[in-house]
ChimeraX commands (.cxc) that place a marker at each C-alpha (Angstrom):
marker #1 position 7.83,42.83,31.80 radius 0.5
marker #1 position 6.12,40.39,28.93 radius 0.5
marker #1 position 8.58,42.06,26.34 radius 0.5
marker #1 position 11.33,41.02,28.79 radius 0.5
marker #1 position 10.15,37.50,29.29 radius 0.5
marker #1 position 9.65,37.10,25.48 radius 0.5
marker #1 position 13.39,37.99,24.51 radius 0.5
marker #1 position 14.76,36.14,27.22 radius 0.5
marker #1 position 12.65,33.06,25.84 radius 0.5
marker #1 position 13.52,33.60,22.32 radius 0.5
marker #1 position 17.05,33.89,22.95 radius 0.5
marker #1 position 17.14,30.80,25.46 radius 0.5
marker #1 position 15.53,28.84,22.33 radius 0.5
marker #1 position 18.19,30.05,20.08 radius 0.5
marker #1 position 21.42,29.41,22.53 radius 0.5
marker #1 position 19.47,25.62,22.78 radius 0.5
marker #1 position 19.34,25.00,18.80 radius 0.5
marker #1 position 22.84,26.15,18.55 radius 0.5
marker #1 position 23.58,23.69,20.54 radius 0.5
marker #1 position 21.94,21.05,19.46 radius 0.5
marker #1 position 23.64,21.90,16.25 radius 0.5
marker #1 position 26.86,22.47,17.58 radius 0.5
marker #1 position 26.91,18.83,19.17 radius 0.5
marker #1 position 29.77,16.70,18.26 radius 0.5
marker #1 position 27.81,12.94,17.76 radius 0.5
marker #1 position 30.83,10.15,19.03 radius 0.5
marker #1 position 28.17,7.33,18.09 radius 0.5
marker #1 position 24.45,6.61,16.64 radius 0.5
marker #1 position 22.95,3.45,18.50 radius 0.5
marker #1 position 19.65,1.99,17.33 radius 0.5
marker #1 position 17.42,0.12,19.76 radius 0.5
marker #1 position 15.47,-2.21,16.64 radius 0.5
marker #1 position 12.86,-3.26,19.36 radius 0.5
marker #1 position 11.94,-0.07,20.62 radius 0.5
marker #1 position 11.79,1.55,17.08 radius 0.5
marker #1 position 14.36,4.09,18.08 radius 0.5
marker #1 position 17.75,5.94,16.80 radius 0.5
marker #1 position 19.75,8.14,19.40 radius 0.5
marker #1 position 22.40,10.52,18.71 radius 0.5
marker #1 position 24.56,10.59,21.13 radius 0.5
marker #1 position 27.41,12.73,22.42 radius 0.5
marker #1 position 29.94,10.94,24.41 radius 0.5
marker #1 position 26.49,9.62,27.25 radius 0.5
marker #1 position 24.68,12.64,26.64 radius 0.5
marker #1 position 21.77,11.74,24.42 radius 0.5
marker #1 position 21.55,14.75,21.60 radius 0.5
marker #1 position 18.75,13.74,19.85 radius 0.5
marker #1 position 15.89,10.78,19.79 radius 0.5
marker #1 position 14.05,9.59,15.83 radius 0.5
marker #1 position 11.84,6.97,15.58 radius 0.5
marker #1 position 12.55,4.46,13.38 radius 0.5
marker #1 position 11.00,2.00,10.59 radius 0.5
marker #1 position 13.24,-1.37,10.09 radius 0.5
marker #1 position 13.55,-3.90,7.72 radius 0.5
marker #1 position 10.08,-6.19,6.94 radius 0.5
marker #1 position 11.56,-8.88,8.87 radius 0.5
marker #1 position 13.22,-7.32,11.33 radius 0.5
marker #1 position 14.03,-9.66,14.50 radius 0.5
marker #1 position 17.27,-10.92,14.41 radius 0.5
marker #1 position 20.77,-10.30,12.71 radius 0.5
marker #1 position 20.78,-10.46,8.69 radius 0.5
marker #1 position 22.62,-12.84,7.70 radius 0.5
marker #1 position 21.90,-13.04,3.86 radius 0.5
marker #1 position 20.93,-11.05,0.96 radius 0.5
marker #1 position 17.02,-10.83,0.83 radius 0.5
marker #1 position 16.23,-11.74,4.29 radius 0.5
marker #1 position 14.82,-8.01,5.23 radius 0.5
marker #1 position 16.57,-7.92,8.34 radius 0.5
marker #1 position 18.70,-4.82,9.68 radius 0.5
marker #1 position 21.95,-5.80,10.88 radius 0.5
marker #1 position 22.83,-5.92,14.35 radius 0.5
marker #1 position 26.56,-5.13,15.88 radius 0.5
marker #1 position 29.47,-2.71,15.02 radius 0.5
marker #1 position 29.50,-0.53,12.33 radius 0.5
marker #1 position 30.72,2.79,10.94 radius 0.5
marker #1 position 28.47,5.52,8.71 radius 0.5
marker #1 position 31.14,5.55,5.95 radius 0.5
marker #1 position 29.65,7.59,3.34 radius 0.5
marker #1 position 26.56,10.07,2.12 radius 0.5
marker #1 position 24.47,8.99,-0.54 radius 0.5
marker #1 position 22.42,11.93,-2.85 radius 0.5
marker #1 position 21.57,10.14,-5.59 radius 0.5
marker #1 position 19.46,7.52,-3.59 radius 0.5
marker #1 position 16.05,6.28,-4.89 radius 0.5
marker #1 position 15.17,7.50,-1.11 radius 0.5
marker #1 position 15.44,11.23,0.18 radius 0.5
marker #1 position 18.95,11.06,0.51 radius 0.5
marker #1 position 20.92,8.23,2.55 radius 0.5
marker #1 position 23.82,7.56,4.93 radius 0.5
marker #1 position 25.95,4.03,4.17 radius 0.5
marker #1 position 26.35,1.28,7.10 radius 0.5
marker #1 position 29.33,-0.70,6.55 radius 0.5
marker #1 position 27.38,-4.07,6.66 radius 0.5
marker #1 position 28.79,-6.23,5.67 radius 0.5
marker #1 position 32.06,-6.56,8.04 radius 0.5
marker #1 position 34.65,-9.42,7.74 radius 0.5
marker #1 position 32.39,-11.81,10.09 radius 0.5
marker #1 position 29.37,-11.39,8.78 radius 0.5
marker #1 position 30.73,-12.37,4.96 radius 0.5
marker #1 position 32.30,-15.19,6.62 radius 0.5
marker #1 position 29.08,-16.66,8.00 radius 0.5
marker #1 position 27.41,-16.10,4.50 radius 0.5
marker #1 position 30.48,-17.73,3.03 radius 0.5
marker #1 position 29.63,-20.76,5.69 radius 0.5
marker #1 position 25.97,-21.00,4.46 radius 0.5
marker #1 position 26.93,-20.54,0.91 radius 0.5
marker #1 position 25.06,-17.27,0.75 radius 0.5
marker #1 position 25.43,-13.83,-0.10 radius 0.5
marker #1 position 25.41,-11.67,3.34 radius 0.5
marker #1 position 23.58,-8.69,1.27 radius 0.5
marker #1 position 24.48,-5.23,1.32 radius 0.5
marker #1 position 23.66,-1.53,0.51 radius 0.5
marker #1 position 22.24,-0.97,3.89 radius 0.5
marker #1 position 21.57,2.59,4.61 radius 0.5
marker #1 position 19.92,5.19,6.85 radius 0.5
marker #1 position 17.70,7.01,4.50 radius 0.5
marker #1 position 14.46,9.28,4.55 radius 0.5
marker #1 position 11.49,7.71,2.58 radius 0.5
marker #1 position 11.04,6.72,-1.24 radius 0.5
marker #1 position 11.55,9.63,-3.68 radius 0.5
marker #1 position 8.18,10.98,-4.55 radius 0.5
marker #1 position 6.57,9.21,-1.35 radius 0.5
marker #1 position 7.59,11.35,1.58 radius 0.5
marker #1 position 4.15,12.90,2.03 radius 0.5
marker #1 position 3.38,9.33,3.44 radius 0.5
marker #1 position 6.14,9.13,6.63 radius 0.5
marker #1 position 3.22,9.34,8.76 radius 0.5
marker #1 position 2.32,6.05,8.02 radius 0.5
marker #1 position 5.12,4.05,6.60 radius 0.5
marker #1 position 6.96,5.09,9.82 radius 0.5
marker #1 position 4.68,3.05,11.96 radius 0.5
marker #1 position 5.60,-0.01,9.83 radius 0.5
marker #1 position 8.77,-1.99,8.96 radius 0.5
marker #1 position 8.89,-1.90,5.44 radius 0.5
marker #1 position 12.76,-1.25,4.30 radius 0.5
marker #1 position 14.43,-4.19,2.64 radius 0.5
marker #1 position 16.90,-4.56,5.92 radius 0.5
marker #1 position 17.51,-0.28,6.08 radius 0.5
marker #1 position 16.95,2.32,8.75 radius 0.5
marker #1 position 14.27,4.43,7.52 radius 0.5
marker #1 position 13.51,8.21,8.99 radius 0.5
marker #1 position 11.44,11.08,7.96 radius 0.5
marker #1 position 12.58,13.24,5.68 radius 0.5
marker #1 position 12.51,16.21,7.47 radius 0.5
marker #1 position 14.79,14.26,10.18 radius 0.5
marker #1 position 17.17,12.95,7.65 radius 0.5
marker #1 position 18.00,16.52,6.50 radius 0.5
marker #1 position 18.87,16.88,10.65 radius 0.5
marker #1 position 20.86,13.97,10.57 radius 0.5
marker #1 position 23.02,14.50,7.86 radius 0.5
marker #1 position 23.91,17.91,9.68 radius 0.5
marker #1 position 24.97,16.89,12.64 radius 0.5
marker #1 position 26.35,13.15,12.13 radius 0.5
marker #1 position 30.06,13.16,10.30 radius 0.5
marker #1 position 30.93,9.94,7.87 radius 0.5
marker #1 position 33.06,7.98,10.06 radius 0.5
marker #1 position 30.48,7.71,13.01 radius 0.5
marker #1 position 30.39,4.67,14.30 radius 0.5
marker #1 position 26.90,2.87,14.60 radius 0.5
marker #1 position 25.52,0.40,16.98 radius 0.5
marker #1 position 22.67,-1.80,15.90 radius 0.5
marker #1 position 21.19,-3.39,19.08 radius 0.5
marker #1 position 18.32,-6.07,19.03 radius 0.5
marker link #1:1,2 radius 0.2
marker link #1:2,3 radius 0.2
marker link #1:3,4 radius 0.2
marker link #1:4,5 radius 0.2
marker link #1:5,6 radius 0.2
marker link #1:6,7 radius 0.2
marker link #1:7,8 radius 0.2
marker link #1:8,9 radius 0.2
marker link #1:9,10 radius 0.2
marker link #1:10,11 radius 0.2
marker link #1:11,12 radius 0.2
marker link #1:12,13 radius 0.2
marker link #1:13,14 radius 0.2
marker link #1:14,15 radius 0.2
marker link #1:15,16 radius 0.2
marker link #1:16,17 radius 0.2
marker link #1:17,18 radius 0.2
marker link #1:18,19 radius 0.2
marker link #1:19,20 radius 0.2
marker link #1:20,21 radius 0.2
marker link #1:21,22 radius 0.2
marker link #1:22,23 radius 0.2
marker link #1:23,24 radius 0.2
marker link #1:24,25 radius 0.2
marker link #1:25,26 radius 0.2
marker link #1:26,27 radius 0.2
marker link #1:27,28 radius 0.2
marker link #1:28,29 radius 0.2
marker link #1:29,30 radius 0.2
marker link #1:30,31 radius 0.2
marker link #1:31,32 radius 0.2
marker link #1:32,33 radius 0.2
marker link #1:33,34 radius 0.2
marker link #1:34,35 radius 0.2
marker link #1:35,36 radius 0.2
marker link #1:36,37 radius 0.2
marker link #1:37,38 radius 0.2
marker link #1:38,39 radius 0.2
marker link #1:39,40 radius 0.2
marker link #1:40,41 radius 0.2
marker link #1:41,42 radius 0.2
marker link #1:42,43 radius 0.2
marker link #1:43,44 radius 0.2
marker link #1:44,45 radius 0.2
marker link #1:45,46 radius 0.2
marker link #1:46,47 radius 0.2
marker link #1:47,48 radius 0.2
marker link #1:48,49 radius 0.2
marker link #1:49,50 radius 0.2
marker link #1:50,51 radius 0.2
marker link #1:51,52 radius 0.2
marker link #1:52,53 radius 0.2
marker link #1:53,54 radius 0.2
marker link #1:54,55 radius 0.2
marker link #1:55,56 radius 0.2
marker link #1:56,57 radius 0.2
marker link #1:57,58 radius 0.2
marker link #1:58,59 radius 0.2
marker link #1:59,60 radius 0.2
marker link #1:60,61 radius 0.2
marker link #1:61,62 radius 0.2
marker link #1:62,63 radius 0.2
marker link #1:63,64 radius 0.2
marker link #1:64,65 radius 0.2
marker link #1:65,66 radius 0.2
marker link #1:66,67 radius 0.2
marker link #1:67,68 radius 0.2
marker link #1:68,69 radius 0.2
marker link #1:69,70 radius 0.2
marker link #1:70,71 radius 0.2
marker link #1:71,72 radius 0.2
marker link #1:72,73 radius 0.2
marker link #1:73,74 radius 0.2
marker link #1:74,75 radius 0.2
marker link #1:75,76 radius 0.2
marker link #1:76,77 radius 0.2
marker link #1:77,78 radius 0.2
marker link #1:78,79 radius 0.2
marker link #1:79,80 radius 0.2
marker link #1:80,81 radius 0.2
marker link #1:81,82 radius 0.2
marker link #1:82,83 radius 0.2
marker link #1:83,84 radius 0.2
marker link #1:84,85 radius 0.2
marker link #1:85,86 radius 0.2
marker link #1:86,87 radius 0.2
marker link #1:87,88 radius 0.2
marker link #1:88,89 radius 0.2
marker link #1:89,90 radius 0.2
marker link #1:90,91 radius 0.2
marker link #1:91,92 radius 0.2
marker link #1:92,93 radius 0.2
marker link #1:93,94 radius 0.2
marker link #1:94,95 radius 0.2
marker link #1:95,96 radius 0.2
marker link #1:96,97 radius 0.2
marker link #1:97,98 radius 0.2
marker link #1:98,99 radius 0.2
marker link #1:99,100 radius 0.2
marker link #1:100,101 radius 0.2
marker link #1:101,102 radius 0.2
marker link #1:102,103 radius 0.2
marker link #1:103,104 radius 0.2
marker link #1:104,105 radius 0.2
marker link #1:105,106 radius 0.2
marker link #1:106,107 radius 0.2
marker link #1:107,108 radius 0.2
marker link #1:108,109 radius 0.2
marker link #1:109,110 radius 0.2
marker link #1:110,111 radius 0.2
marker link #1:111,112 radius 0.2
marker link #1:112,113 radius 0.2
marker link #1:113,114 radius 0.2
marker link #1:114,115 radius 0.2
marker link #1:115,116 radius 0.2
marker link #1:116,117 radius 0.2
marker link #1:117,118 radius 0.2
marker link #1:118,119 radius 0.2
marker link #1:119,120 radius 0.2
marker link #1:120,121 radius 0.2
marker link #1:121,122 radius 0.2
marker link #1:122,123 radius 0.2
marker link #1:123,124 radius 0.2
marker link #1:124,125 radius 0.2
marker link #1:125,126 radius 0.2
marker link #1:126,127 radius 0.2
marker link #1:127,128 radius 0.2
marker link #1:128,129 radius 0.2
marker link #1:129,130 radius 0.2
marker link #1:130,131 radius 0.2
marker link #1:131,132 radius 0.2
marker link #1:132,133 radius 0.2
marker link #1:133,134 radius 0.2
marker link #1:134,135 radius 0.2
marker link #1:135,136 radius 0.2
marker link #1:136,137 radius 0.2
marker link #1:137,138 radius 0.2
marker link #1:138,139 radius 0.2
marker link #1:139,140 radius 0.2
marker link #1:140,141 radius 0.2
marker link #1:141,142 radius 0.2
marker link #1:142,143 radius 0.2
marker link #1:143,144 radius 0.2
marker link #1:144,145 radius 0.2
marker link #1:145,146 radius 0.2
marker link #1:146,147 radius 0.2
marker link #1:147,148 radius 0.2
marker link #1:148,149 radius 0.2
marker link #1:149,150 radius 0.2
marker link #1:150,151 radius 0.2
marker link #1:151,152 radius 0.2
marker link #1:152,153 radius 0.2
marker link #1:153,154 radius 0.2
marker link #1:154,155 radius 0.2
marker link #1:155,156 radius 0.2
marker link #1:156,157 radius 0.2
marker link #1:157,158 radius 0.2
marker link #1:158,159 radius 0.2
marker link #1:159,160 radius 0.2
marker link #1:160,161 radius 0.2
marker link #1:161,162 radius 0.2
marker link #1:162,163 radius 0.2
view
């Protein structure tokens, strides 16, 4: 009977992962103040990472330098390999409004703002650089989890960046 209960376990665990792999993500959304980035299928949540944020972090960026993440609308437009992090996923900041308010100010809104894993060389450290904002306005994850993301997030994903 323990034989029985072990297969049926094992192959419960491995019609689960499937799954999970299988899922078709519709849209990331990232809660800044609770730290957190959820996959999500259609409502159905398909996977939770915590989340390190620019060193300034509260707020929308609105110019180049200002360590902020970007809050609103955006799309996941490319992959990035040759990042000086463990690989990286583009954000399309900045979109037409936000380049018109830096325009406004006389600033440059900034750019380059990715999802990436942590600094090449450095990733032995996620267990503590992921309990601090320290990204220059990015969404940082672990490396292990940014190998997950990439696999089941497609470029063209839209993104929503909530306070």
């Amino acid at each position: 009977m323990r034989i029985q209960l072990t297969w049926i376990s094992v192959v419960f665990l491995m019609i689960t992962s499937i799954q999970c792999t299988m899922a078709d993500v519709s849209l990331v959304k990232v809660e800044k103040s609770k730290r957190l980035m959820y996959l999500l299928d259609d409502t159905a949540v398909v996977k939770i990472y915590p989340i390190a944020l620019g060193g300034n972090p509260v707020g929308h960026k609105t110019q180049e330098g200002d360590e902020r993440t970007p809050e609103g609308n955006y799309t996941l437009d490319y992959i990035k390999e040759d990042s000086s992090f463990y690989r990286a996923m583009h954000i399309s900041y900045p979109n037409q409004q936000d380049i018109a308010q830096a325009e406004d100010k006389g600033v440059s809104p900034g750019g380059f703002i990715m999802i990436h894993g942590q600094r090449n060389g450095l990733g032995w450290l996620s267990g503590l650089t992921q309990k601090i904002d320290w990204t220059n306005g990015c969404i940082a994850i672990t490396n292990q989890h940014m190998d997950e993301f990439l696999t089941l997030v497609k470029v063209g994903t839209p993104i929503l960046i909530e306070p």
